[in-house]
C-alpha positions, 0 to 999 in steps of 0.5 A: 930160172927153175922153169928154164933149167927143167926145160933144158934138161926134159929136152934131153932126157924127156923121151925115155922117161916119160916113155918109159912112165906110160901106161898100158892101157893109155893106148898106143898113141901116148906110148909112140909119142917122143915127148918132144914138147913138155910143158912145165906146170906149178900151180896151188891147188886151195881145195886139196891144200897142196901144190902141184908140180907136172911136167905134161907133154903137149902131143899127147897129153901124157902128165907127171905130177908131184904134190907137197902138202900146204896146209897152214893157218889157225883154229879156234873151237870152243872154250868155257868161260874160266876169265883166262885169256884164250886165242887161235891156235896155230898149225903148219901141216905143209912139207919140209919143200914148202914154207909158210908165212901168215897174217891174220886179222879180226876185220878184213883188210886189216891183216898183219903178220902180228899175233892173233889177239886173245880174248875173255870175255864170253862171246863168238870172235872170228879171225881172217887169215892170208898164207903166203906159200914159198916153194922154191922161187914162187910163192902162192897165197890161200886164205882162210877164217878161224872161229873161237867160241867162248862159252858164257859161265852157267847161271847159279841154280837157286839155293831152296828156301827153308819153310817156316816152322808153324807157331803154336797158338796161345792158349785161351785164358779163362775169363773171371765170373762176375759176382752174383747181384743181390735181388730188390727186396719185394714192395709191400702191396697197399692193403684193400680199401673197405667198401663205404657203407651207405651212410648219409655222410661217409666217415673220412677214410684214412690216407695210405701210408707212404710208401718206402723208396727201392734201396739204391742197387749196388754198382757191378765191381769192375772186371779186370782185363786180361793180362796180355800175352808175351809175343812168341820170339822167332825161331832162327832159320835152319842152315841149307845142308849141301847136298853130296856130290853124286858118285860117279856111274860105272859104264861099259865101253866097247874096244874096236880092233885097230890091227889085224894079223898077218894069216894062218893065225899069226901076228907076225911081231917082228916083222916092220911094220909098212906105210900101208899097215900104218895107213890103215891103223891111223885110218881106224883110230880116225873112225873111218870106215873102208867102205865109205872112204874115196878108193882112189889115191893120188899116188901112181903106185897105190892101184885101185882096188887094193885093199889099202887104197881108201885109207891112203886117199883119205889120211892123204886129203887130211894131210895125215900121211902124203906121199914121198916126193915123186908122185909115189906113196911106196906102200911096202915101205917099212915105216920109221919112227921120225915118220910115225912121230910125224903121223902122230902129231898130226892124228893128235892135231884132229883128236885128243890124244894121250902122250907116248914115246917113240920106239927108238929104232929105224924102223918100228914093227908091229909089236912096238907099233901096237904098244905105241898106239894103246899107249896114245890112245890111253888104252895100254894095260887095260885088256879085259879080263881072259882076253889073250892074244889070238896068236900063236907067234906072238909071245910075253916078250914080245907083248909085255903089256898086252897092247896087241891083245887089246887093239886085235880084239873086240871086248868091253871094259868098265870104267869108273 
């Protein structure tokens, strides 16, 4: 029904608009053509996570597209292991036009529009999702997978074990000396015989006395046995002493600027800040650099070259900032603070940033829009030292805490 209404009306009004939306350097066959036959087109574009909207005329080939951001689904990461439950994240970057309906399951198959299980025990779990896109009377479907890690606890380093304290030898005991034995008396030798003298008949000689028997020796006392020696006790084991925990080193960061002046030496404070200022600001909070970002946005009035042009090609394919809804982006337009909270929350969805509070007002300058950023990155009040603001215009009241001197220029802190 939405296709045949956009068709009855671009029959009426197709000529003049989409002749007046040809450019100049398409030559002069689409800028001739009446736009007769226009064809409407809607289509989910999975790898931009965005739907498309085009009205594409058929003689020339001339198209005009909005997008809307569709960019739904989980994350996971990795967790240490703390016995806490832990589960997948749910996030829905998509456009107030576009709404969103998941399911999502640990097998494929078997999903449900149930919660996502939560998990424990250490281990790697996946979890495979399906998004229904609503926009409008068509709904589109994408598909995506989530993985969550949770780290398993580190091992106990082993205490050290005390050595033992080395045990003194027992002292030798001296020995007792045996008593001296007494010598054997000496045994009286016979006394020579006297040689016969040659008589007819020798006299009898006379017997030898008999000879005493030795004196029985005395038996050696017996030695006593030494006393033995008590046992050493043991000696208790010292305590382990913890070792302190050791102190934290200072080091040294190096801030990089975030905002740049306006020329001539001037911030311009008061002055709203653009979308194009805040696309180069959240492009740098992002680490990304200029010269290795696509130039080509996918915005009609964002020309390439301009010097805005690769930051607003890469926060639009994160699905940080998107355009306003006609296929523009309006670079010069100031930025209020609903669309700042909405381009925080979504910078805070990619790092991990500090809470800050939104200037209260329609539109935010440059002034508050420099206080607000220190504060979200965790970097207010903590300019160093003789570091003033290189600007002429830009006063205490403008800059009560010093964020514009601390995101405009390069200087190194100490921490800790």
């Amino acid at each position: 029904m939405r296709k045949r209404w956009i068709r009855r009306v671009l029959a009426v009004t197709a000529c003049a608009a989409m002749a007046a939306a040809v450019p100049s350097d398409m030559g002069s066959g689409a800028a001739d053509c009446v736009h007769r036959r226009i064809e409407y087109i809607l289509e989910y574009e999975p790898e931009m996570r965005r739907i498309k909207e085009a009205e594409r005329c058929l003689d020339c080939g001339l198209e005009l597209a909005d997008y809307y951001a569709a960019d739904a689904g989980f994350t996971g990461g990795e967790v240490p292991y703390d016995g806490e439950a832990h589960g997948f994240a749910f996030f829905d970057n998509s456009d107030p036009e576009v709404t969103a309906a998941v399911r999502c399951g640990v097998a494929p198959g078997e999903l449900t529009a149930e919660a996502p299980p939560e998990f424990t025990e250490p281990g790697e779990y996946t979890l495979d999702y399906e998004v229904d896109y609503s926009f409008y009377y068509s709904t589109f479907t994408g598909t995506g997978t989530a993985r969550l890690t949770i780290l398993p606890p580190p091992e106990p380093e082993p205490k050290p074990q005390p050595e033992p304290e080395p045990q003194p030898e027992p002292e030798p005991q001296p020995q007792p000396e045996p008593e001296p034995q007494p010598e054997p008396e000496p045994q009286p030798q016979p006394e020579p015989q006297p040689e016969p003298e040659p008589e007819p008949e020798p006299e009898p000689q006379p017997q030898p006395e008999p000879q005493p028997e030795p004196e029985p020796q005395p038996e050696p006392e017996p030695q006593p046995e030494p006393e033995p020696q008590p046992e050493p006790e043991p000696q208790p084991e010292p305590e382990p002493q913890p070792e302190p925990d050791p102190e934290p080193q200072p080091r040294t960061e190096v801030h990089l600027p975030l905002f740049q002046g306006g020329g001539e030496g001037r911030f311009r404070p008061r002055d709203a800040m653009t979308r194009a200022e805040l696309a180069a600001v959240a492009a740098r909070v992002l680490g990304i650099e200029a010269g290795k970002a696509p130039e080509a946005a996918p915005f009609s009035d964002v020309p390439e070259g301009a010097w805005y042009a690769p930051s607003v090609s890469a926060l639009s394919s994160l699905g940080v900032m998107v355009g306003v809804g006609d296929g523009t982006f309006r670079p010069d337009r100031a930025v209020t603070s609903a669309e700042l909270q909405k381009v925080a929350e979504r910078l805070d969805g990619l790092l991990d940033l500090c809470p800050a509070s939104v200037p209260e007002s329609d539109t935010v300058s440059r002034s508050r829009a420099a206080e607000f950023f220190a504060a979200l990155l965790g970097r207010d009040g903590c300019p160093g030292p003789g570091i003033p603001a290189p600007f002429v215009d830009v006063t205490p009241e403008d800059d009560p805490k010093g964020a514009i001197a601390e995101l405009t220029a390069v200087h190194e802190i100490t921490v800790g």
